[in-house]
C-alpha positions in Angstrom: 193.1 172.8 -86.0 192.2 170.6 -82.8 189.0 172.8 -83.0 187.9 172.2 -86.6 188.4 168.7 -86.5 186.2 168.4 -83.3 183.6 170.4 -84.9 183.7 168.6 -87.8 183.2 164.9 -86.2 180.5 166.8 -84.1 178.5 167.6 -87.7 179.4 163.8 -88.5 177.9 162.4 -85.6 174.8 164.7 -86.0 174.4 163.6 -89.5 174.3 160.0 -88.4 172.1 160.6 -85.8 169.7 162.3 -87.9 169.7 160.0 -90.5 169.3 157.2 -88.2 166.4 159.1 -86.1 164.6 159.2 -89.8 165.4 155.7 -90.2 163.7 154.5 -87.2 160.8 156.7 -87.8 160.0 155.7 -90.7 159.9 152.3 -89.5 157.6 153.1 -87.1 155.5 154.6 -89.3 155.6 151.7 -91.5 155.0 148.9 -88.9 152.9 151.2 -86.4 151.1 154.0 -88.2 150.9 152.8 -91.5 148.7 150.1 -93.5 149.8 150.2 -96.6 152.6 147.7 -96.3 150.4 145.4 -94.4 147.7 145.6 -96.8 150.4 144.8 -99.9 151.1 141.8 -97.7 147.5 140.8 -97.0 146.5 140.9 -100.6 149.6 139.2 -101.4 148.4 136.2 -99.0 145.0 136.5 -98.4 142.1 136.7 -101.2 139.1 138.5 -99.8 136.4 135.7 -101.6 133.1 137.5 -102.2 129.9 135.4 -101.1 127.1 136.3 -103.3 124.1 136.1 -101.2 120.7 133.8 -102.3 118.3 136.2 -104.2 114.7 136.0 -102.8 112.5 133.0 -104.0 109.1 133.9 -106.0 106.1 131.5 -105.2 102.7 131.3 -107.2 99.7 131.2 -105.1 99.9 128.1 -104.0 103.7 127.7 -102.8 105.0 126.7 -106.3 108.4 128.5 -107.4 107.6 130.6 -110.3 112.0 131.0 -109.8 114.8 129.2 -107.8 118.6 129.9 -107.9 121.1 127.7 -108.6 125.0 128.5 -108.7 127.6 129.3 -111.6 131.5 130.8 -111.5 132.9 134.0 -112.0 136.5 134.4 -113.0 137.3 137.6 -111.3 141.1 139.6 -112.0 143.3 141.5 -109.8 144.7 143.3 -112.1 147.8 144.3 -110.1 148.4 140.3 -109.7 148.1 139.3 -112.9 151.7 139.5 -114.1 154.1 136.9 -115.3 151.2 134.5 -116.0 151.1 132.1 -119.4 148.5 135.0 -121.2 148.2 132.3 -124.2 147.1 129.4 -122.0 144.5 131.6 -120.3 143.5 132.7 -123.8 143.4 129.3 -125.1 141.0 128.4 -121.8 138.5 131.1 -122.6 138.5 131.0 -126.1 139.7 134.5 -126.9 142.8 136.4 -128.0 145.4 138.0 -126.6 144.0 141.9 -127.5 140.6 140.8 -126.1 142.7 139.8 -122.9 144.3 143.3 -122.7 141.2 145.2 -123.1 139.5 143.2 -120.2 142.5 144.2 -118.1 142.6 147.7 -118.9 138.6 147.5 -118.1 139.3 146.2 -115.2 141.6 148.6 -114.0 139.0 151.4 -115.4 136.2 150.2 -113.4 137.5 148.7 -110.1 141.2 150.0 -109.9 144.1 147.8 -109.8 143.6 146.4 -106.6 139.9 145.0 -106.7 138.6 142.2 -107.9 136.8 142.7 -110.9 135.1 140.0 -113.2 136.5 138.9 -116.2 134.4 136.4 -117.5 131.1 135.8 -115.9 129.0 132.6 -115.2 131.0 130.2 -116.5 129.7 127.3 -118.1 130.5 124.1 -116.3 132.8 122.4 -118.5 134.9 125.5 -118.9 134.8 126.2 -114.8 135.9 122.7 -114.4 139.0 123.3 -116.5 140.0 126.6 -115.2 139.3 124.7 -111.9 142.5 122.0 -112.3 144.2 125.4 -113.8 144.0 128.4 -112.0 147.2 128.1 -109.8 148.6 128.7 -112.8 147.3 132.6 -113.2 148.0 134.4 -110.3 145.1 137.4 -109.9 142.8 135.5 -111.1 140.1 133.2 -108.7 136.9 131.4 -109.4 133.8 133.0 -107.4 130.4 131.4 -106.8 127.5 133.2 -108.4 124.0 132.7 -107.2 122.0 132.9 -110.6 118.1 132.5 -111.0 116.5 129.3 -113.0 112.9 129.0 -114.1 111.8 125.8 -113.7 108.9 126.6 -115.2 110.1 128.7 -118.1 107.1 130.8 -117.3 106.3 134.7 -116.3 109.2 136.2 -118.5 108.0 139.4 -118.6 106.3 140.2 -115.1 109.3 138.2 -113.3 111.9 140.2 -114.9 115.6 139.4 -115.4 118.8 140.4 -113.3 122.4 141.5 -114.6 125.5 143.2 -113.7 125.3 146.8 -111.5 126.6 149.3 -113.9 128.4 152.5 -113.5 124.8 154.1 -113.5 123.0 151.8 -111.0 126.6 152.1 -108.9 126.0 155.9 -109.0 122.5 156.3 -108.2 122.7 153.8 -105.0 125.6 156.1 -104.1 128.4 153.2 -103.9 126.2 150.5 -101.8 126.5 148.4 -105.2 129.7 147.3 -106.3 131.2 146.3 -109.5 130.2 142.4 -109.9 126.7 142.9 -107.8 123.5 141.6 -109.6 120.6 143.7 -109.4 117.2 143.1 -111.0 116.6 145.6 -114.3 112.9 144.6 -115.2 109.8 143.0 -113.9 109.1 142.2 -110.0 113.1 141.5 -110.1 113.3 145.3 -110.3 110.4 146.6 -107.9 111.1 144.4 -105.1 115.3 144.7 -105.6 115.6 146.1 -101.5 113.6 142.7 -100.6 114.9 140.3 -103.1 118.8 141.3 -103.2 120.1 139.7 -99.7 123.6 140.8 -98.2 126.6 140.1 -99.5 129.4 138.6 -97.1 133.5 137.9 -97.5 135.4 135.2 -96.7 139.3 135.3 -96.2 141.2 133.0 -98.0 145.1 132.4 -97.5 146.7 131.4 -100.3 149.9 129.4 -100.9 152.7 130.8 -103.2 151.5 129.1 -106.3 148.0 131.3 -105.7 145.8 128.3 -104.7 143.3 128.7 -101.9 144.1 126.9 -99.0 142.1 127.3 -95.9 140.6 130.6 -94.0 142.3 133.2 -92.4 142.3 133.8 -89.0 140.1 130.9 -88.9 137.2 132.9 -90.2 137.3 135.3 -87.7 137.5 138.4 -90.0 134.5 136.6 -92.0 131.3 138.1 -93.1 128.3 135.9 -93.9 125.9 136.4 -96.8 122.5 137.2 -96.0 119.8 135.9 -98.2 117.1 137.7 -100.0 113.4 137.6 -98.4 111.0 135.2 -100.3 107.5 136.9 -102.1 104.6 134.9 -102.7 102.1 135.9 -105.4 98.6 136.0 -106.6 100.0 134.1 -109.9 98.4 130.5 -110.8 101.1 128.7 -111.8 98.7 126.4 -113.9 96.8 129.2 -115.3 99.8 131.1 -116.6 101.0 128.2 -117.6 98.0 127.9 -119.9 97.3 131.4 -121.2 101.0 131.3 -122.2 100.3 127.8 -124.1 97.4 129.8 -125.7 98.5 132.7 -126.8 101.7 130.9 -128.2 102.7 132.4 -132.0 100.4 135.4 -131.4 100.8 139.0 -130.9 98.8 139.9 -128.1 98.5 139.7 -124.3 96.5 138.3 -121.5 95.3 139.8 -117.9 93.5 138.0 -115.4 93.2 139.2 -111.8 91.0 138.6 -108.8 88.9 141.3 -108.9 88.2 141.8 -104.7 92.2 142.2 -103.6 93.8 143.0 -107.6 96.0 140.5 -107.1 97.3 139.3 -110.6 96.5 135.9 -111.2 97.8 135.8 -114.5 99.9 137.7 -117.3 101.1 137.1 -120.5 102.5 138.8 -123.7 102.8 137.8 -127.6 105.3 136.8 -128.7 107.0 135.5 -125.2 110.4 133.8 -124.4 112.2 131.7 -122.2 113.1 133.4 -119.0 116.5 130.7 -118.8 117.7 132.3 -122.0 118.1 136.0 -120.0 120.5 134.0 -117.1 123.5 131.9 -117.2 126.4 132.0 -120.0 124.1 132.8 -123.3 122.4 135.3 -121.8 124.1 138.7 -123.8 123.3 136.8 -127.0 120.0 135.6 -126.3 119.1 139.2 -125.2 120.9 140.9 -128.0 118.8 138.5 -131.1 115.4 139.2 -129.0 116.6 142.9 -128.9 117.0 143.2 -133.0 113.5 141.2 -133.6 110.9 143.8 -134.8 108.5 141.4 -133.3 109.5 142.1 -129.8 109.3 139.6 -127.8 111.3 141.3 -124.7 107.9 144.3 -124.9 105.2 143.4 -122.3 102.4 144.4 -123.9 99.9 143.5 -121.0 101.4 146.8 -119.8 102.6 148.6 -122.8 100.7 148.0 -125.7 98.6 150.3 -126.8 95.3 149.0 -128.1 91.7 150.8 -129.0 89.4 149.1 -126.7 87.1 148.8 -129.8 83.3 147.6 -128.6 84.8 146.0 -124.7 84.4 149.7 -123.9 80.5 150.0 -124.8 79.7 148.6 -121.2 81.5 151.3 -119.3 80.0 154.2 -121.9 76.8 152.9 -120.7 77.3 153.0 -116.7 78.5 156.9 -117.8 75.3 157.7 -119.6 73.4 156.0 -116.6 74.9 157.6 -114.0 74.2 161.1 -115.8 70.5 160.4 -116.3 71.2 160.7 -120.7 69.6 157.2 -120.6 67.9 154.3 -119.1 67.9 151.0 -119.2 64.9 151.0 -121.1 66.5 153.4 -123.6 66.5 151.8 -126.8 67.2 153.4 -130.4 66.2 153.0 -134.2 69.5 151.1 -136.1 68.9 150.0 -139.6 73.0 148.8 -139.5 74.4 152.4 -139.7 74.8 155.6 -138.1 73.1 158.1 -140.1 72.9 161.0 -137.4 75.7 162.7 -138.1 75.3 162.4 -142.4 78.2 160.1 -143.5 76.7 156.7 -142.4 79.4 155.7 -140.2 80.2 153.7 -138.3 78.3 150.3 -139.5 77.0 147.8 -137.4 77.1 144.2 -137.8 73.4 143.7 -136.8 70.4 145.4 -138.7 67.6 143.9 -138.0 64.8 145.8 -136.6 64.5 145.8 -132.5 68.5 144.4 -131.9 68.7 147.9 -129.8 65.7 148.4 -128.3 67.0 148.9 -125.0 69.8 148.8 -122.9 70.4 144.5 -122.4 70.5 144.4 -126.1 72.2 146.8 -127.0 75.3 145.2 -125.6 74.4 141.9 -126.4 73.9 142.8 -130.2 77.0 145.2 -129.8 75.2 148.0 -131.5 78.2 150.3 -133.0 75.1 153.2 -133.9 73.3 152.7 -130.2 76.4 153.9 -128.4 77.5 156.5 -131.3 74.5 158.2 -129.9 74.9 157.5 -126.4 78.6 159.6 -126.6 76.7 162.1 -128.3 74.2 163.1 -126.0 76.2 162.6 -123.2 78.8 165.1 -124.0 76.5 167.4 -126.1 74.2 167.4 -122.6 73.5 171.0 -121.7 74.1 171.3 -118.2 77.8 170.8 -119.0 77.7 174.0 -120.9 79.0 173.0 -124.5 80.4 170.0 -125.5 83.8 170.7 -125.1 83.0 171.0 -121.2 80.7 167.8 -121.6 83.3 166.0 -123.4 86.2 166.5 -120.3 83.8 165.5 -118.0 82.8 162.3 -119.7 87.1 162.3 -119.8 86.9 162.4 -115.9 84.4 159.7 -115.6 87.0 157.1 -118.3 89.9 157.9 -115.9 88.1 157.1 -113.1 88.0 153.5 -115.1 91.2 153.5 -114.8 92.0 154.1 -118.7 94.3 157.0 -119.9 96.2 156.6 -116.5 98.8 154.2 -115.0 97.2 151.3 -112.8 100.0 151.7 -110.3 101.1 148.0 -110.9 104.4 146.6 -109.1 106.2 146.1 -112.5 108.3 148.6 -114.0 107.2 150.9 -117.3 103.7 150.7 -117.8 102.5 152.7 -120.2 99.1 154.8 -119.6 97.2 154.7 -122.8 95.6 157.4 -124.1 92.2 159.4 -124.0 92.6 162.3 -125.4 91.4 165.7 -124.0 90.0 168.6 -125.7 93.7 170.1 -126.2 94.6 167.6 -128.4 91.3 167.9 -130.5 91.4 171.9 -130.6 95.5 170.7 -132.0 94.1 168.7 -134.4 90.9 169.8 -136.0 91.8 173.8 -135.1 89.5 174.1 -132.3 86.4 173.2 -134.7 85.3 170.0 -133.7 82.0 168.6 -132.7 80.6 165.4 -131.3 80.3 164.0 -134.8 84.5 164.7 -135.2 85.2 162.1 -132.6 82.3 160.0 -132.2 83.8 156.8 -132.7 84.9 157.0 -128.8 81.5 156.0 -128.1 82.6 152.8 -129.5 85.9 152.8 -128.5 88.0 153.7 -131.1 89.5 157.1 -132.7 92.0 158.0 -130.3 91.2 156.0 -127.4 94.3 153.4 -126.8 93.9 151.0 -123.5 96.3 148.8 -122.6 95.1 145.3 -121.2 96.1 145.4 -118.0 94.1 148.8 -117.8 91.3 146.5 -119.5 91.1 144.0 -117.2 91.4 146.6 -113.8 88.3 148.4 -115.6 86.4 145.6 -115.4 87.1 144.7 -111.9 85.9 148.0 -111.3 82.5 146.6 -113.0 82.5 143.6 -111.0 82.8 145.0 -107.5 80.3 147.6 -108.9 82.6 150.8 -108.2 85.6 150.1 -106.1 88.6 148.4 -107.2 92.6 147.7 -105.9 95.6 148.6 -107.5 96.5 145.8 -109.6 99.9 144.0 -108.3 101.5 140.4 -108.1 102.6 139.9 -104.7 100.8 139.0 -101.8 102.9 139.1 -98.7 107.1 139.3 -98.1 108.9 136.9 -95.8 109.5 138.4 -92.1 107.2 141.4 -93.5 106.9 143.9 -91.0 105.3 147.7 -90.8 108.2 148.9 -92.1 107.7 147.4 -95.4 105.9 149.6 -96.9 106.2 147.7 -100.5 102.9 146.1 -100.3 101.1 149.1 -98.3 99.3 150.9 -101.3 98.6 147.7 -102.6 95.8 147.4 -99.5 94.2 150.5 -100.1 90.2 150.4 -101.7 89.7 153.0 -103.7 85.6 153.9 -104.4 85.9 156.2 -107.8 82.6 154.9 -109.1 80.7 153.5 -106.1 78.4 156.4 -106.7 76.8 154.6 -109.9 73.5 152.9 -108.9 73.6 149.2 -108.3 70.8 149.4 -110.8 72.9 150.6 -113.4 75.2 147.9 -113.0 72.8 145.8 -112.9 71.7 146.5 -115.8 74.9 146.6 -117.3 75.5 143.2 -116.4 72.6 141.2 -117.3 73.8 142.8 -121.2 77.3 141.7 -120.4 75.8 138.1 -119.9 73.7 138.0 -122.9 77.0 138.4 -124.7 78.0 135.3 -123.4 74.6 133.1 -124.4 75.5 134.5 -127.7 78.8 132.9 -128.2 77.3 129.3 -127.1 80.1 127.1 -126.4 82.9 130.0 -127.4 82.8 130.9 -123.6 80.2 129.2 -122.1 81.2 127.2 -118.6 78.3 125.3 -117.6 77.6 125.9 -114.0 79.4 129.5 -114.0 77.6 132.4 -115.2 80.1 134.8 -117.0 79.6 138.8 -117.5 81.5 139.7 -121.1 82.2 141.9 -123.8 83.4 140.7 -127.3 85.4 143.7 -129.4 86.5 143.7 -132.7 89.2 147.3 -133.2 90.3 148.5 -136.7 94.5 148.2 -137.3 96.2 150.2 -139.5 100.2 150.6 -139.6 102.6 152.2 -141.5 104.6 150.0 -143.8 107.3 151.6 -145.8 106.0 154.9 -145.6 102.4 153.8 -146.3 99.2 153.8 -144.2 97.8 149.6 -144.7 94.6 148.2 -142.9 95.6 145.4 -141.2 93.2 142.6 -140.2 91.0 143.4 -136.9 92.1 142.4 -133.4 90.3 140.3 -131.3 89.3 141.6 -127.9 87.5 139.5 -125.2 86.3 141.2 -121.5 84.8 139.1 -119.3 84.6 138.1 -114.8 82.7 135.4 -113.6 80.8 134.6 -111.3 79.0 137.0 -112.3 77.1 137.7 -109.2 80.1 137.1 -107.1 83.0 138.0 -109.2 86.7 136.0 -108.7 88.5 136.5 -111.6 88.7 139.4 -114.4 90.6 138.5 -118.2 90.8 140.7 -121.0 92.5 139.2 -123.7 94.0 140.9 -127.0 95.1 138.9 -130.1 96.2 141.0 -132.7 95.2 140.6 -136.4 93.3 138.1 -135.8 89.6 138.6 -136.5 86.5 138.7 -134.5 86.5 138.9 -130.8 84.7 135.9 -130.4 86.9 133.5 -132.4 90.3 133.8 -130.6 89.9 136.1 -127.7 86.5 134.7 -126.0 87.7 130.9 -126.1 91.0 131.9 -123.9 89.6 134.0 -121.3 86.8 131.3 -121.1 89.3 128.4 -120.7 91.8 130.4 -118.3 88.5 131.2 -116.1 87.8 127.6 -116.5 91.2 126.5 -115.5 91.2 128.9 -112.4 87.3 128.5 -111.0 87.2 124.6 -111.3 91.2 123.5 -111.1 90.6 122.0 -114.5 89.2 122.0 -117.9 86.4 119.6 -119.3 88.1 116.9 -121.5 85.8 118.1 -124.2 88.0 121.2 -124.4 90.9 119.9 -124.9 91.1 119.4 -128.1 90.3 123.1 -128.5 93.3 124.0 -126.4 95.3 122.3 -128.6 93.8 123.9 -131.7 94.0 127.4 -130.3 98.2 126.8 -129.2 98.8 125.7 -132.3 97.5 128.3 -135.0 100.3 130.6 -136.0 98.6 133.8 -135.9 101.5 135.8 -136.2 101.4 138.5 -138.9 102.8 138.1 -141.8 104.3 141.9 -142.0 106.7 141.2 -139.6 108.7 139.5 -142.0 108.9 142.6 -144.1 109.9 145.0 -141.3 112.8 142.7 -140.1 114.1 142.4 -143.7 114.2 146.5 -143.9 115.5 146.8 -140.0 118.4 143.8 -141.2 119.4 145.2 -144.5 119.4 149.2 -143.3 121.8 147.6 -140.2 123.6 146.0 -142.9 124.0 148.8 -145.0 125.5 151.1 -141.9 128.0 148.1 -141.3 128.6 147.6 -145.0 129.2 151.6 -145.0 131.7 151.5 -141.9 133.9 148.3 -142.6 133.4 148.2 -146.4 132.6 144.2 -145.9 130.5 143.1 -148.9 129.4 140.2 -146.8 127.6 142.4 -144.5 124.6 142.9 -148.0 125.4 140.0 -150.0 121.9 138.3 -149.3 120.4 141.6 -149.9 122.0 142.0 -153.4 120.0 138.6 -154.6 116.6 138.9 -156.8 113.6 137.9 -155.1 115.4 138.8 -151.8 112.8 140.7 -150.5 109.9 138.5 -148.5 106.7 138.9 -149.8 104.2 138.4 -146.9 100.9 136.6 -147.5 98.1 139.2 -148.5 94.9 139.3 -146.6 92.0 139.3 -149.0 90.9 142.9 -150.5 94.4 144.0 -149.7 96.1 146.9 -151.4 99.1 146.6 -153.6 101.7 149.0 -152.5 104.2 149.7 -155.9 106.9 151.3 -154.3 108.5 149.2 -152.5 110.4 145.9 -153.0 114.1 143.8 -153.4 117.1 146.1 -152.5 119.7 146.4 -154.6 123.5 148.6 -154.8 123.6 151.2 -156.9 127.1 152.5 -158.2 127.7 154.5 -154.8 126.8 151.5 -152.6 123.0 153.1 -151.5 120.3 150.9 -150.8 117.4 151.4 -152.7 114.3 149.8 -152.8 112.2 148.0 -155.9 109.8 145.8 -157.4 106.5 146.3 -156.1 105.2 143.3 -153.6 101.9 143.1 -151.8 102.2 144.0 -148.1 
């Protein structure tokens, strides 16, 4: 019995001892081996304050910030902290409810896990930072973090500076965690391109906090710290002043402007029609300023210096000549018979403007005079020429030389999404026609029209090309990087000539030139600069667009071409104003005043008064009040369909609802189109006929 007993306080004392041996163990594990404990404690007293670095600075030409930062607030959750707080008086703070509270959490949690930081309202505006300033002791989880955001003090460049905004789960994914949730990172424009060199370093600072959550001193004294680094600086080719005017200028236009420095392609200038603000993509209005510019058919958030897509029209005629040139079809002396048509191929088109005898005798006036039937022929016997073996072989070689231009290709620019505009090759004529075409099919090319589409950066590069007679560099904005070094290769391709037509004759654009000139004497005081001899091309390009399912000739654009000096060439412009008339009415005056502006540091007083003429005329088409009335009332209509809210189509239900836009003269009435109204199963149709 002795026995058992002993046995049994033996299995006793084991047990103990076991227990206790796990006991300690586990202690050590938790004290020793194990963070977790001590990281619940560190986040419980220290706040691990994010310091958003300094974006790089952008500077014009001449040292002038074309942006700057300045700093905002964050309100970042934890959302394992926030608990027991007064939800309502948070709520009240922001202005929102209690549901959009819990679905900011649960983001939160989503996105960042429970443990992170994450933001849940950012860049406050000040009055509402300064109250959740006196406050936020209140709401444990939740701190106030400084936000470096950009400011334009200019409110110029919109669309080649680009705008920044929150790393998403895409950008997070692609730079394979290195951004976090909370990081700004630039989405368009130079913002975008030059990200690795503007973004800086973020840092972290360790804050203790007291037990009613406030921040009160460093931890460690700092020695756990990171500092921010701030983004490298880029200065430009851009002319503050002279963006500043082509932007004044092209004001309530559709359009764009170009201008570079033909020997480096360094972008002096570029604008697009309609424009914006660049403050209204940064601080706290910045989602609904983008949203409204996002729903206007107009679209002011397009650059179409780099993605519209515009037929040359006659600004092309010059670089169809240097072609035929270079191929031997003609000479400067060529000259042929126009009686103000093209009768050559049987359907007397195109038309010229001119038809007096001798206005294309040769070569020189053949440009000056712009003649639309001269350069129908010259296309034609350039690509019917024998030695290419058919026309169809002729016509992709001609192709080769346009390309070489630089047009139907991407420039290479240092802003993201430019388009390449379009010349199209014989695959897409054999498509279209059946593979029976003939240099009469598509001989408007000659004059640069039919398919042809340029954009006007693609414009302006092409007639860089012209001015340094063959060689050109790919067009960009920035000059040089702060602490650049060879391994920034950024700017590298930038410094590269490329020769693609150096093999034309300086003869040929010699003769080219002097023509390009002429054009100029034309105009008179249109684009004359006394004491600066200007090279130029007017163009005037058909535009049709579809409006409610119909086909409607819209007035012409205006086109302008032009660098000066001529003989030793500093800046290139090409200019597009859409709907707008001749080339020499709108387009001409602006590239002559921004070359103006840019050769002589000023403009005479005597055209002032035309600058102030030209800003003001509202040149804005008037069918874009008609497209935003159908784009408004079909959203309307889905929301009307999903929520059954009337209020969603009210305005749409009224007589006379529809806007009628002014009608150009000769216009045609389209009669099928008009005021919506409901019928009995709620669909919109359309009625009352109105002239487009």
């Amino acid at each position: 019995m002795a026995l058992f007993n002993q046995s049994r306080s033996f299995v006793i004392r084991l047990i103990f001892g076991v227990v206790f041996l796990v006991i300690i163990l586990q202690l050590m594990n938790l004290q020793i081996f194990s963070g977790r404990y001590r990281q619940l404690a560190m986040n419980n007293a220290v706040f691990p304050k994010v310091k958003y670095p300094d974006r790089g600075i952008i500077f014009d030409r001449k040292g002038k910030p074309l942006l700057n930062n300045t700093i905002m607030y964050d309100l970042v959750v934890t959302p394992n902290e926030a608990k027991k707080i007064d939800t309502m008086g948070l709520c009240d703070l922001l202005g929102i409810d209690t549901a959009e509270y819990r679905k900011r959490i649960l983001e939160a949690k989503f996105k960042n896990g429970p443990f992170r930081p994450s933001i849940f309202e950012d860049l406050l505006p000040p009055d509402l930072h300064a109250r959740l300033d006196e406050n936020i002791w209140k709401y444990p989880g939740f701190a106030l973090v400084e936000r470096p955001v950009r400011v334009y003090p200019s409110n110029v460049g919109a669309h080649f500076l680009g705008y920044i905004g929150e790393a998403d789960s895409g950008v997070i994914k692609r730079s394979k965690g290195f951004y976090r949730l909370g990081d700004y990172v630039g989405l368009s424009g130079l913002e975008s391109s030059y990200e690795s060199v503007l973004m800086g370093q973020r840092g972290v600072q360790y804050m203790i906090k007291d037990k009613l959550n406030r921040l009160v001193g460093s931890y460690e004294k700092g020695m756990y710290d990171t500092a921010a680094r701030a983004g490298r600086n880029l200065k430009t080719y851009v002319d503050l002043e002279v963006q500043q005017l082509a932007e004044k200028l092209l004001a309530n236009k559709v359009g764009a402007v170009v201008a570079i420095e033909p020997k480096t392609g360094g972008i002096i200038a570029m604008t697009s029609g309609p424009n914006y603000n660049p403050n209204d993509l940064t601080g706290p209005n910045k989602k609904k300023n983008f949203g409204r510019m996002m729903l206007d058919v107009s679209g002011p958030l397009l650059n179409r210096a780099i993605k519209g897509n515009y037929e040359p029209g006659s600004t092309f005629k010059p670089l169809g000549a240097l072609v035929a040139l270079n191929e031997g079809i003609i000479t400067p002396s060529y000259g042929y018979p126009c009686a103000g048509r093209y009768l050559a191929c049987g359907h007397g088109k195109p038309a010229c403007v001119h038809k007096n005898p001798g206005h294309a005798d040769n070569l020189r006036l053949s440009i000056a005079n712009s003649c639309n039937s001269y350069y129908s022929q010259v296309f034609r016997m350039t690509i019917d020429n024998s030695k290419f073996g058919g026309t169809k072989k002729g016509y992709m070689h001609w192709r080769d030389y346009l390309n070489a231009f630089g047009l139907g290709t991407k420039t290479g620019v240092d802003i993201p999404s430019e388009d390449r505009g379009f010349i199209p090759d014989t695959a897409t004529y054999n498509k279209v026609y059946r593979g029976a075409w003939s240099s009469c099919t598509n001989l408007t090319l000659g004059i640069g029209q039919d398919m042809m589409q340029a954009t006007p950066l693609q414009l302006a590069n092409a007639m860089c090309i012209v001015a340094n007679r063959g060689y050109y560099y790919l067009p960009h904005f920035v000059d040089s990087i702060d602490g650049e070094t060879s391994s920034d290769t950024l700017l590298n391709r930038f410094r590269v000539k490329h020769s693609p037509l150096t093999n034309i004759t300086n003869d040929a654009y010699d003769a080219v030139i002097m023509g390009m000139q002429d054009v100029v004497n034309h105009l008179g005081a249109a684009a004359n600069i006394p004491g600066i001899t200007i090279a130029a091309k007017t163009g005037t390009a058909e535009k049709y667009r579809i409006i409610d399912g119909q086909k409607v000739k819209l007035k012409d654009n205006s086109l302008f071409v032009c660098f000066a000096p001529a003989d030793n060439p500093k800046i290139a412009v090409a200019v597009i104003v859409e709907n707008s008339g001749f080339g020499a009415t709108w387009a001409a005056p602006i590239a002559s005043m921004l070359v103006e502006k840019y050769l002589n540091d000023t403009l005479r007083a005597e055209r002032l008064p035309e600058v102030e003429r030209i800003a003001s005329a509202n040149l804005i088409p008037g069918y874009f009040r008609r497209l935003q009335f159908i784009e408004d009332s079909v959203r309307a209509k889905y929301w009307f369909d999903k929520v059954k809210d009337s209020t969603y189509i009210k305005k749409y239900l009224r007589k006379g609802a529809s806007p009628e836009p002014p009608t150009p003269p000769k216009q045609k009435v389209d009669t099928r189109v008009g005021d919506l109204f409901i019928d009995p199963k709620h669909s919109i149709r359309l009625r009352k006929p109105y002239l487009v």
